[in-house]
ZAMARGU-4260 file (C-alpha; in steps of 0.2 Angstrom, whole numbers, plus 5000, padded with zeros to 4 digits):
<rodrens>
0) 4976/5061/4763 | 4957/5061/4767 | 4950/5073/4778 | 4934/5079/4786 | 4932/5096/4790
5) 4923/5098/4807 | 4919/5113/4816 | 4933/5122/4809 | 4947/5109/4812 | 4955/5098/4799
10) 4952/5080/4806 | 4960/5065/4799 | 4948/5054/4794 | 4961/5040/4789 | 4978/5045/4796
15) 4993/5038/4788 | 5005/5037/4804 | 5012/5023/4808 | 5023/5016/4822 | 5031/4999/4822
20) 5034/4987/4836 | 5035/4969/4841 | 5027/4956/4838 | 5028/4937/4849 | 5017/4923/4853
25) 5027/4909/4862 | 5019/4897/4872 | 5025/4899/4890 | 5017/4896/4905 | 5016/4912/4912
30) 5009/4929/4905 | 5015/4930/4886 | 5017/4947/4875 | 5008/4945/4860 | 5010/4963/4852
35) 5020/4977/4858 | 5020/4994/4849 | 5024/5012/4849 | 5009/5025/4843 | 5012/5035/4831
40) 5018/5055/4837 | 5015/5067/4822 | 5018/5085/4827 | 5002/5092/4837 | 4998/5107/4825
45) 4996/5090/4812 | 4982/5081/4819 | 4973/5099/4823 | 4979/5113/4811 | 4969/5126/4820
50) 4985/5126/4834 | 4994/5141/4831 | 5012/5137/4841 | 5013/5118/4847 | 5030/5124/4853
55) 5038/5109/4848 | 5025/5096/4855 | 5019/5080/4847 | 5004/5069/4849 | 5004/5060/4864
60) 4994/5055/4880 | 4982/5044/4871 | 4984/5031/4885 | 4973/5038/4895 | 4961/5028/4891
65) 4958/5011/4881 | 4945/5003/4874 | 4943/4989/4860 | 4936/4993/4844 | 4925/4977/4838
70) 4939/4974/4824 | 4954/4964/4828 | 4967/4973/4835 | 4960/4990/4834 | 4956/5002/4848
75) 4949/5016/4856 | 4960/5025/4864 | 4957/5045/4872 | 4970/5059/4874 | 4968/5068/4893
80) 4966/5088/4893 | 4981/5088/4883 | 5001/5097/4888 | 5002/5103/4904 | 5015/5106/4916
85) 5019/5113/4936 | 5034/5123/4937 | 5037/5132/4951 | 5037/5153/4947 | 5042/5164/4961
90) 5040/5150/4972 | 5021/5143/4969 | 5018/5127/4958 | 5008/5133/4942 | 4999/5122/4931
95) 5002/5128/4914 | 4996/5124/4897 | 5008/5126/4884 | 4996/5124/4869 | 4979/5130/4876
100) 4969/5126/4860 | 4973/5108/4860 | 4955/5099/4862 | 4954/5081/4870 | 4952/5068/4856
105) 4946/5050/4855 | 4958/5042/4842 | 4955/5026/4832 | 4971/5015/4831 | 4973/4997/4820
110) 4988/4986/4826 | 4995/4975/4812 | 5009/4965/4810 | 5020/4975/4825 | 5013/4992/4816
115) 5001/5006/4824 | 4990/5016/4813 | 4980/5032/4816 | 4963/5025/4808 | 4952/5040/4813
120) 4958/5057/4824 | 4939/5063/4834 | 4941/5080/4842 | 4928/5082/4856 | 4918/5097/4855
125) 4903/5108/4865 | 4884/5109/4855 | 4890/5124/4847 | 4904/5115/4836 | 4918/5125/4845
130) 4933/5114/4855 | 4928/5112/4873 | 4948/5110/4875 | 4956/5104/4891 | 4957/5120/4900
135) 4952/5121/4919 | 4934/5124/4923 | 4931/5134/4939 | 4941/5147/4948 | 4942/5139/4966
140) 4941/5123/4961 | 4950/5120/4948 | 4968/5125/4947 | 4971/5142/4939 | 4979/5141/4919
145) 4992/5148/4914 | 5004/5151/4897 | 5021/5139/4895 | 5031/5148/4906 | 5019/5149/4920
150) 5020/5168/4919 | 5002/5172/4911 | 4984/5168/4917 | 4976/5158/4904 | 4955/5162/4905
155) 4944/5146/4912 | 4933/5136/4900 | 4918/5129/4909 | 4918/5117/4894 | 4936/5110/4895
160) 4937/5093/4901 | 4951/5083/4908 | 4944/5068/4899 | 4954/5051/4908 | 4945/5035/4900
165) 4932/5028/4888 | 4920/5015/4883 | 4909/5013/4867 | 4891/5007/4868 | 4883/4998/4852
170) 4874/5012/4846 | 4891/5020/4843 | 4891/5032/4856 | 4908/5035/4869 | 4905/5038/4888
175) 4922/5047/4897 | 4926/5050/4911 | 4933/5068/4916 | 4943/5073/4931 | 4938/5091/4934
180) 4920/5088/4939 | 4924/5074/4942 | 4911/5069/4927 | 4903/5056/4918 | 4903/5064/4900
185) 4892/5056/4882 | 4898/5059/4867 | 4893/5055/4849 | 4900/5046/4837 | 4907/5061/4827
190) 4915/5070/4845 | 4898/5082/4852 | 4895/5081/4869 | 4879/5076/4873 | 4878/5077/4892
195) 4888/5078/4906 | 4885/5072/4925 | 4893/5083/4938 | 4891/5081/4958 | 4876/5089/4967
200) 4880/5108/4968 | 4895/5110/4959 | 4887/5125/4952 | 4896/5124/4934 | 4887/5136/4922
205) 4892/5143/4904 | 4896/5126/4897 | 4894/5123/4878 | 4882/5107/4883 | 4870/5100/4895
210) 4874/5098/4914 | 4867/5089/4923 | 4870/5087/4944 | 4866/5070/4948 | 4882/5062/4954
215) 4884/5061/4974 | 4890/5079/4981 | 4905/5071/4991 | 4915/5067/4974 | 4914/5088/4974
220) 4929/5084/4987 | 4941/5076/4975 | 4960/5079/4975 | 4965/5091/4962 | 4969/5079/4947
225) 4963/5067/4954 | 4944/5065/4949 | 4939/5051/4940 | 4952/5041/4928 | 4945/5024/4927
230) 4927/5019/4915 | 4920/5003/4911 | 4901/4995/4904 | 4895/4979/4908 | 4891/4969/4893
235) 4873/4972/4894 | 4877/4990/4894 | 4866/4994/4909 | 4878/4999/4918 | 4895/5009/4919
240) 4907/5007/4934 | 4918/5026/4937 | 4933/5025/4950 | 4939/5040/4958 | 4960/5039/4956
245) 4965/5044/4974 | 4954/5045/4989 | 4946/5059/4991 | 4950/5076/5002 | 4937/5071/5015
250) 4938/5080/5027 | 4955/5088/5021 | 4971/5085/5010 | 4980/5080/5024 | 4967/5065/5027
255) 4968/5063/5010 | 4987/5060/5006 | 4987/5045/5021 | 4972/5035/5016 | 4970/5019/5007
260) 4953/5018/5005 | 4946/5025/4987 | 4928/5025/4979 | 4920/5016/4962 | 4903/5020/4959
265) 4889/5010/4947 | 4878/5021/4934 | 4862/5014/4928 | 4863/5019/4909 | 4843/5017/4909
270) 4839/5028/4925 | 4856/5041/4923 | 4858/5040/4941 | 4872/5031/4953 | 4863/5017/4961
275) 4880/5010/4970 | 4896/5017/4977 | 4908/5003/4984 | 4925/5005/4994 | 4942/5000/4989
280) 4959/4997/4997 | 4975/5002/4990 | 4987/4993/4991 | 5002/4999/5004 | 5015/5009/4997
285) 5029/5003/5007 | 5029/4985/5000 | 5020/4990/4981 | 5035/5004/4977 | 5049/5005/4989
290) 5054/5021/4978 | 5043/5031/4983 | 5047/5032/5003 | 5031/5028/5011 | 5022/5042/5001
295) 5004/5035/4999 | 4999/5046/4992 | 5006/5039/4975 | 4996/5027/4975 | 4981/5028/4960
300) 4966/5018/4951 | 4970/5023/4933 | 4959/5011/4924 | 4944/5001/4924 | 4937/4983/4912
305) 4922/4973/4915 | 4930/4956/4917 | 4910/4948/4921 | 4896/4949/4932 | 4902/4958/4947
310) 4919/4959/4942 | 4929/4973/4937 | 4948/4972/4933 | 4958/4989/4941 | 4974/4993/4935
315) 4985/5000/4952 | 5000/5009/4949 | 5012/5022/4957 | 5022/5030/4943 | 5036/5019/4943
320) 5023/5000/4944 | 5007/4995/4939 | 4997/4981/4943 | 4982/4973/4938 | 4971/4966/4950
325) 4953/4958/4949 | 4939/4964/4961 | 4922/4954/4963 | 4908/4967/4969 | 4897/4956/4973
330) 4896/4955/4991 | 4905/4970/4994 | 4896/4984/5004 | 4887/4999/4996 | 4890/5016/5003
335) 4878/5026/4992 | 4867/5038/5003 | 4875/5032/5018 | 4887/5042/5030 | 4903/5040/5022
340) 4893/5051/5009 | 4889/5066/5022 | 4905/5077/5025 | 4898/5079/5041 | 4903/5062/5047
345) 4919/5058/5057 | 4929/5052/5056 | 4927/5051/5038 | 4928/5035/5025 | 4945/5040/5019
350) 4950/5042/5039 | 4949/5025/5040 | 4931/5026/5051 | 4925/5008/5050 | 4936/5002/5037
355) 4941/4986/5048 | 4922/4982/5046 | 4917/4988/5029 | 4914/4974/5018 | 4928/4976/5005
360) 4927/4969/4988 | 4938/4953/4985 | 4954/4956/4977 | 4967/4947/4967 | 4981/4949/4957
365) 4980/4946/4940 | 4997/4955/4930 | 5012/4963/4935 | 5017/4973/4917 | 5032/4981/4922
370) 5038/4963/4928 | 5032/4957/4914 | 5039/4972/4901 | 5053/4980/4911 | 5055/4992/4897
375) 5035/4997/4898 | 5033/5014/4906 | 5025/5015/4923 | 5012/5027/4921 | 5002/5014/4912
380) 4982/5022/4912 | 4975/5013/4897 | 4966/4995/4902 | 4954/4983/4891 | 4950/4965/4892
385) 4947/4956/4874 | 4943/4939/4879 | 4945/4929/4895 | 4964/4927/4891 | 4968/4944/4883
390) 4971/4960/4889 | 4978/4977/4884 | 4985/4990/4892 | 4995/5008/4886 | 5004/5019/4894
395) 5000/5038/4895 | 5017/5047/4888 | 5010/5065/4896 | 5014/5070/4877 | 5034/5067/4879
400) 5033/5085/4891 | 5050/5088/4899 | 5057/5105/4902 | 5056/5119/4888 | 5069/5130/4880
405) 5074/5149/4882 | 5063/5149/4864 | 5049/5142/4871 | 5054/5123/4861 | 5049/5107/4869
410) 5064/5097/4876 | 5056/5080/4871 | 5055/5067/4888 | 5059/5053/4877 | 5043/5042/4884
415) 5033/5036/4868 | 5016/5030/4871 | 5014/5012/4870 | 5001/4999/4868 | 5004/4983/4874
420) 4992/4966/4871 | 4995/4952/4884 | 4988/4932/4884 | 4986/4928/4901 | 4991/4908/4907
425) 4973/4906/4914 | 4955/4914/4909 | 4949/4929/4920 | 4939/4921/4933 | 4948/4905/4934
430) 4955/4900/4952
</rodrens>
């Protein structure tokens, strides 16, 4: 097996793992399934030796994120901050990291004839050369780490990232996405981060890279977990579009949890500034996923594509459904700079001030997956178009993490992750 050696981890330059799925193409008048397939899950301590314990884990969670490669049926796909967990010790819900030395990675994976291979396995790391790994950032905003068992603090790591979705530019470097910050991250071709773009006065020192504070101070607010998951570039590659998953805790949590409205900004790739933030209505959680019980909270943005000038495609989803909707932004209002962007302001954006009047982007539907593919998971994060009439999406598996054993084992969950090609009956755009 071919292999690179890259600041001290073994990374599979040409992986041979395989995965096999299905394969159709029948003419119908709806949505067709053109490939289905199941990634491949080698054992964690595979794809990075430098893991002492993976206590039982395997690769997983590359559907965060989904981009396509330029080759026929190969992607780009990007793992989050890697195992993690929230088990409740002596009564407080602990976020715990069961193999703290797992470091994000961008993965290259080719589709062929129903099969998934691991092309190219890219490890993101700080200027240095060391892992920035996935570990939380900032004591008091970020939640504290711990060990498997919830029972040990694990230190921060202003370099870790909770990296959520990805795009490629020409000149071969990957822009992220990261949830922490939240934060816009660059990388190079061969996984060093080049810069990251954190909110006015986050205050984050002793990263292994350049930070830089020009995204809007307000996204300081986000919801834990819940910073930005969705990314895409428009095909000039001026600019990027970043949604923020939930609404943001503006003024509070409480706020928060009850709101429908969320946030996707624009970045101008020449200026490296935000020149655009636009609202967004979720959809109601009482008629989009009954099995939740009104929660509306559940509701997410977990994934972004450029689908043409002004329009974005947004993949919606509750744990249990996704959908894919088309938004045109062409006429839709821009809050960048405004109130909505002073905390001061009440009520606030996400307490609905104005929303009756704010100039919303139009929104349709375009796929309903799980309607679709009962069988695909609903966690579904990972969304790219190919052509007018193609899209893809994956799921994100969370690394199969269930409970663990008295030894400290991984009880697999059973979810593999999934990447699923779709020919739509009509071109995006098309009325």
């Amino acid at each position: 097996m071919p292999r690179h050696l890259f600041a001290g981890l073994a990374v599979a330059a040409a992986l041979t793992l395989t995965a096999t799925g299905t394969v159709a193409a029948t003419p119908a008048r709806g949505p067709v399934v053109v490939t289905d397939v199941t990634l491949p899950a080698p054992a964690l301590k595979r794809v990075q030796p430098s893991i002492a314990d993976d206590h039982g884990v395997r690769f997983g969670g590359a559907g965060s994120g989904l981009f396509p490669a330029g080759r026929a049926g190969e992607f780009w796909l990007v793992t989050d901050r890697g195992p993690n967990g929230q088990p409740t010790v002596d009564g407080e819900k602990r976020r715990t990291f069961p193999v703290p030395e797992f470091t994000p990675a961008i993965v290259r994976v080719a589709l062929a004839r129903g099969t998934a291979t691991i092309k190219q396995y890219i490890p993101i790391v700080g200027s240095s050369g060391r892992p920035v790994t996935g570990l939380s950032n900032q004591a008091g905003h970020d939640e504290t780490p711990y060990t498997w068992d919830g029972r040990t603090a694990l230190p921060y790591n202003p370099s870790g990232l909770d990296v959520e979705d990805l795009v490629r530019t020409r000149d071969g470097d990957f822009w992220l996405v990261d949830e922490y910050g939240p934060s816009l991250v660059r990388v190079s071709r061969d996984g060093r981060v080049l810069e990251r773009h954190v909110p006015a006065g986050l205050g984050l020192t002793g990263a292994d890279y350049p930070v830089q504070e020009t995204l809007p101070a307000i996204l300081a607010s986000r919801q834990q977990n819940r910073g930005f998951e969705g990314l895409a570039i428009s095909s000039d590659e001026r600019t990027l579009y970043l949604a923020v998953q939930s609404p943001l805790a503006n003024p509070d949590k409480k706020a928060a949890k009850k709101s429908r409205i969320g946030r996707i900004l624009a970045f101008d790739l020449r200026r490296r500034k935000v020149t655009a933030e636009y609202p967004y209505r979720f959809e109601d959680v009482t008629t989009f996923d009954p099995k939740v019980n009104g929660d509306q909270s559940e509701m997410k943005i977990s994934g972004l594509a450029y689908a043409g000038r002004g329009r974005l495609l947004v993949d919606e989803r509750t744990d249990n459904v996704a959908r894919v909707y088309s938004i045109d932004l062409t006429r839709a209002a821009n809050l960048l700079g405004g109130p909505y962007d002073d905390p001061k302001t009440s009520p606030s954006l996400e307490e609905g001030a104005g929303a009756s009047d704010l100039r919303l982007p139009a929104k349709s539907l375009v796929l309903e997956p799980n309607a679709l593919v009962p069988s695909l998971p609903g966690k579904i994060e990972g969304l790219a178009v190919l052509d007018p009439r193609t899209i893809a999406l994956a799921n994100d598996n969370d690394f199969g993490l269930g409970d663990f054993g008295p030894d400290g084992r991984l009880v697999d969950s059973g979810v593999p992750n999934r990447l699923v090609v779709i020919r739509l009956p009509r071109p995006l755009g098309a009325r």
